[in-house]
N, C-alpha and C positions, 0 to 999 in steps of 0.2 A: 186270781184267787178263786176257791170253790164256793166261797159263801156258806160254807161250813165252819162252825166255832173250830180252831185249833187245825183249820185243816189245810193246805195249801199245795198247789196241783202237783208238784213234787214229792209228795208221800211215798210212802216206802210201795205202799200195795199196788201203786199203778208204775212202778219202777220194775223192771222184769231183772231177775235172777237173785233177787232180796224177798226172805223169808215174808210171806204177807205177815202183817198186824191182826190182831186177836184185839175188837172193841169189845165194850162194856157201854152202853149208854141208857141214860134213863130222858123218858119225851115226856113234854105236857101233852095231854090231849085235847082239844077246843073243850070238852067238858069241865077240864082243871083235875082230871084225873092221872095219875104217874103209870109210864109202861119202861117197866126194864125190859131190855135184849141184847142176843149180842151177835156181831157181824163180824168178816173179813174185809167186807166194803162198806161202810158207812155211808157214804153219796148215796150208792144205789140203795140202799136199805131205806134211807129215808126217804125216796123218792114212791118207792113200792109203799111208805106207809101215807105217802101224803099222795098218792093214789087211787088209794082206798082199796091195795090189793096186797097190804102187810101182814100183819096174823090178824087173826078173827078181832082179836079184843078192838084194835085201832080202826076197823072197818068200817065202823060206825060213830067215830070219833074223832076224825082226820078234820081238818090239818093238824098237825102232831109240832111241837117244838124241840131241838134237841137244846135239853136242858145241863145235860152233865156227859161225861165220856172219859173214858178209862182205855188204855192201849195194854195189852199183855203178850208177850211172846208166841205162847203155845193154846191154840184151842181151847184144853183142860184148866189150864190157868181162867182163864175169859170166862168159862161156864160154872166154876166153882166159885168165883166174886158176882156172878150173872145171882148163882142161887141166895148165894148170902146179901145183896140188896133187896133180893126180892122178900126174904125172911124180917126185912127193918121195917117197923111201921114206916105210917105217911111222913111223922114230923121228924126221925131219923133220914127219910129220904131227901126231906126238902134242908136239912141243914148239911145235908154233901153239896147239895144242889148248888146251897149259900156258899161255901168254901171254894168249888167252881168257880162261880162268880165273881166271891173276891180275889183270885188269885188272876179274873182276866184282867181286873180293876187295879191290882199292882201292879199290873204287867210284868206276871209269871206267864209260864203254860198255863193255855187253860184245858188242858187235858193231862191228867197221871200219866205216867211211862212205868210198867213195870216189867223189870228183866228177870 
C-alpha cells in the first residue's frame, strides 16, 4: 500500500498506457488551516508539500494532511471543482471533508470517481 487514503500502488497513474487521473484534494495544514489543489500525481504532490517545496501558501505550514480527494477524467474537469471548493467557506469545506470520512468509515471509497 502507498499510505495514501484511497490509494493503492496499482493506480491508474502509475499504470502506463491508461489515461492519468485528474485529483482534487483538500490538506490540513499543522496550523488547522484547508489548502485545495489539484494533481495528476497525488503521492508526489503531497510529498513536494510535506517538503516544504509545494506552493507558497503550504511552505510555511507543512506537514500538510490529505483530508478529502476527488478523481476526474480530464484536467478541466479537476480545476473547475479545484475553483468551486475553493469558492465554499471553511464550514462547507470541513463538511465534504466529514462526508470523506464517513464513507471510509462504512467502508465505501474514500475518494469520488467522476467520469
Amino acid at each position: 500500500a502507498s499510505g495514501i487514503p484511497g490509494r493503492s500502488e496499482g493506480d491508474r497513474e502509475s499504470r502506463p498506457g491508461l489515461m492519468p487521473v485528474n485529483y482534487v484534494y483538500i490538506l490540513e495544514c499543522k496550523d488547522g488551516t484547508l489548502y485545495t489543489g489539484w494533481t495528476t500525481d497525488i503521492k508526489r504532490r503531497l510529498e513536494e508539500h510535506n517538503a516544504g517545496i509545494g506552493c507558497k501558501y503550504t511552505r510555511s505550514r507543512y506537514p500538510v494532511e490529505l483530508r478529502h480527494l476527488e478523481e476526474y477524467a480530464t484536467k478541466e474537469e479537476a480545476l473547475s471543482r479545484e475553483i468551486a471548493i475553493k469558492r465554499l467557506s471553511r464550514s462547507q469545506k470541513l463538511e465534504l471533508i466529514k462526508g470523506s470520512a464517513q464513507k471510509q468509515i462504512s467502508g465505501g471509497k474514500d475518494r469520488l470517481q467522476h467520469k
